[in-house]
N, C-alpha and C positions, 0 to 999 in steps of 0.2 A: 504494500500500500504506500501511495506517495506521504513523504512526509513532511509535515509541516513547519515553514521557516516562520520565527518569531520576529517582526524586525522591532526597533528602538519604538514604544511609544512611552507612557508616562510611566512614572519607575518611584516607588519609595526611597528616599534619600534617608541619610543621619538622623534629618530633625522628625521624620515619621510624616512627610509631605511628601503628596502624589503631584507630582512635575511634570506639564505635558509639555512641546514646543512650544506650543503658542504662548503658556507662561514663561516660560524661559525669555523668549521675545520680548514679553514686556521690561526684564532687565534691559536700560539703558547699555551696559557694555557688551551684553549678547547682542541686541540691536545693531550696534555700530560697528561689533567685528562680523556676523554674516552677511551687513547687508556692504559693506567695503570690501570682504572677499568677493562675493558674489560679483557686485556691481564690475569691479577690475576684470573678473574672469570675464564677464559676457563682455565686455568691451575687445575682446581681442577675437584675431579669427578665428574661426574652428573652420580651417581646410579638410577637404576631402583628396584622397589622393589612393592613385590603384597604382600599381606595378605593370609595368610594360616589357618587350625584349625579349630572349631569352633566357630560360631559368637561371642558366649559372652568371646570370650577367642582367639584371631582373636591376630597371630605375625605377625610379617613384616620379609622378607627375603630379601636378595638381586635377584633378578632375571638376575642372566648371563644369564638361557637358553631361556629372552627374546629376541626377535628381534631389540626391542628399545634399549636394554642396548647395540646390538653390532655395532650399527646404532652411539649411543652417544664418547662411548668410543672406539670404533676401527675405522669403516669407515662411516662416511655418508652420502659420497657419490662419485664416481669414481675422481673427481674432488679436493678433501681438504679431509684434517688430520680433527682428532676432533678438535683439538685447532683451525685450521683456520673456522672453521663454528662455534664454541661457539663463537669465537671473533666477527664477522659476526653478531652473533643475538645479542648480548650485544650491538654493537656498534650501531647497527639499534636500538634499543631499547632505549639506551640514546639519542641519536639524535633526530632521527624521532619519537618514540615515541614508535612504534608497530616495529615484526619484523614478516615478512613472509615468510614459507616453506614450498613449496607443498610435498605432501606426495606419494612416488611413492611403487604401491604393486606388487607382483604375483598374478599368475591366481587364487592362493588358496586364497589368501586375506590376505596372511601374508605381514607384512612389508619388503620394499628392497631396499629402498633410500631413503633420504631428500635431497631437493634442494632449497637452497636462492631466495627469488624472489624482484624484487627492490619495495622496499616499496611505493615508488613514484608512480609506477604506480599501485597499489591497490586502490580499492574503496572498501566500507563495505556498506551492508547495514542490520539493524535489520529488523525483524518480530516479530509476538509477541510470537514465540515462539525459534527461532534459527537467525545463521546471515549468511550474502551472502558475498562473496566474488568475486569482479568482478577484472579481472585479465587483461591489454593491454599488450598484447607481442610488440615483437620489431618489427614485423609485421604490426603492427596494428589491432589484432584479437581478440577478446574481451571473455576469459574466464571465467566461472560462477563454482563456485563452494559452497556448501551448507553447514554448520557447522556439520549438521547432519552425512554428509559420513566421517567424518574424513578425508578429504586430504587437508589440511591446518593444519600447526601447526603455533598457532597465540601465539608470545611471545609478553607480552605486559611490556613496563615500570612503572612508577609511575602512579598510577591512583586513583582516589575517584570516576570513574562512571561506575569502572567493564569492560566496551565492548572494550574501550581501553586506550592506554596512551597518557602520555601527551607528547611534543619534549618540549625536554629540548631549544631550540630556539624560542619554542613559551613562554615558563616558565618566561625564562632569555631575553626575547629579546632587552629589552632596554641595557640591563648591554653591552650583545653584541652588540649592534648597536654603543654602546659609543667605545668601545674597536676597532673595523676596524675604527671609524673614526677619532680615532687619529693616528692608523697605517698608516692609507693612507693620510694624514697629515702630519706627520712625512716626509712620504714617498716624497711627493711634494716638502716639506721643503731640505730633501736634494739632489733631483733630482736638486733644483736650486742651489746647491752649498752652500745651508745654509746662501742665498740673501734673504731678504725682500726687495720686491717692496721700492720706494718710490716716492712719487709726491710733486714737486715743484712747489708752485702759486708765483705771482707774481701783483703788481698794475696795471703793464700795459703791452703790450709786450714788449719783450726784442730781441732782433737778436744776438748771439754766434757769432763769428768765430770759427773756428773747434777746432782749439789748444786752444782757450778759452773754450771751453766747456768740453773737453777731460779733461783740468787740474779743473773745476768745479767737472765735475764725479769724478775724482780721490779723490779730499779733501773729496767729500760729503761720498763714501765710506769708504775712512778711519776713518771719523767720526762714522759709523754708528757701 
């Protein structure tokens, strides 16, 4: 039976916080290192290039009159520039770990579009010889697709196990679990005006009058 690849999504860290990317994201310095990788990466080319010649003597060229190369660097798909769909798989690729894009052709079987698909809802699974790809639309409709037809182009990030990557929020998820919970700490801290609680004990009870209590609050804050 094929078996199922688990990729990076929300992961308990240290502080016993379920960490998905998209919280990650909201860290300012996760923010600014995926989307300045990203952004650099899609800015540059991604050429396509075949082998020519004779085998033991085999050059590389650029291949413009491929399909892929006008797919990469012109359109890839009615929807985004190249730069918004490289950015797109880098950023899914740092995050979540894998980035997925179904492959759309002609009746000839040439290529004619690439399209983002949310990683989240991707399941893999191996065999022993190819991998599956099970696809939930927004439907609820459950897509299968085979490694072997080519309509999945599967970018993967950091990896030591080949089939996929790792998310950088399963990698780092303590570092991150500390970082939102000092944010949202902070955040409490000056929601109250930058007040610490404070409790006062006593030996026995005491009974206030109001304007004696009122000028008790006052000193004990100023103190504080």
């Amino acid at each position: 039976a094929p078996q199922r690849l688990f990729p990076g999504g929300s992961i308990s860290d240290a502080t016993g916080r379920n960490l998905s990317p998209d919280q990650a994201l909201s860290l300012p310095a996760v923010l600014q290192a995926v989307r300045l990788i990203s952004w650099s990466l899609a800015m540059l080319p991604w050429p396509v290039y075949e082998c020519e010649g004779p085998s033991k003597r085999k050059k590389l060229r650029k291949a413009e009159d491929h399909p892929l190369y006008w797919i990469l660097e012109k359109e890839p798909n009615r929807e985004q520039t190249p730069f918004e769909f490289k950015t797109e798989i880098i950023a899914n690729a740092l995050l979540r770990g894998d980035s997925y894009n179904q492959v759309t052709r002609r009746r000839d079987g040439s290529l004619l579009e690439v399209w983002p698909l949310d990683t989240d809802r991707m399941q893999v699974y191996r065999s022993d010889t190819q991998l599956r790809y099970d696809y939930l639309d927004t439907a609820g409709k459950t897509w299968g697709f085979d490694s072997k037809d080519n309509e999945i182009l599967h970018v993967k990030g950091f990896t030591d196990r080949g089939f996929m990557g790792y998310a950088t929020t399963q990698r780092a998820a303590t570092a991150f679990g500390k970082l939102k919970a000092m944010e949202e700490f902070g955040g409490r801290v000056f929601k109250n005006g930058v007040s610490t609680g404070s409790i006062v004990e006593a030996d026995e009870p005491y009974k206030m009058e109001a304007s004696e209590a009122k000028a008790f609050v006052d000193k004990l804050s100023d103190s504080l």
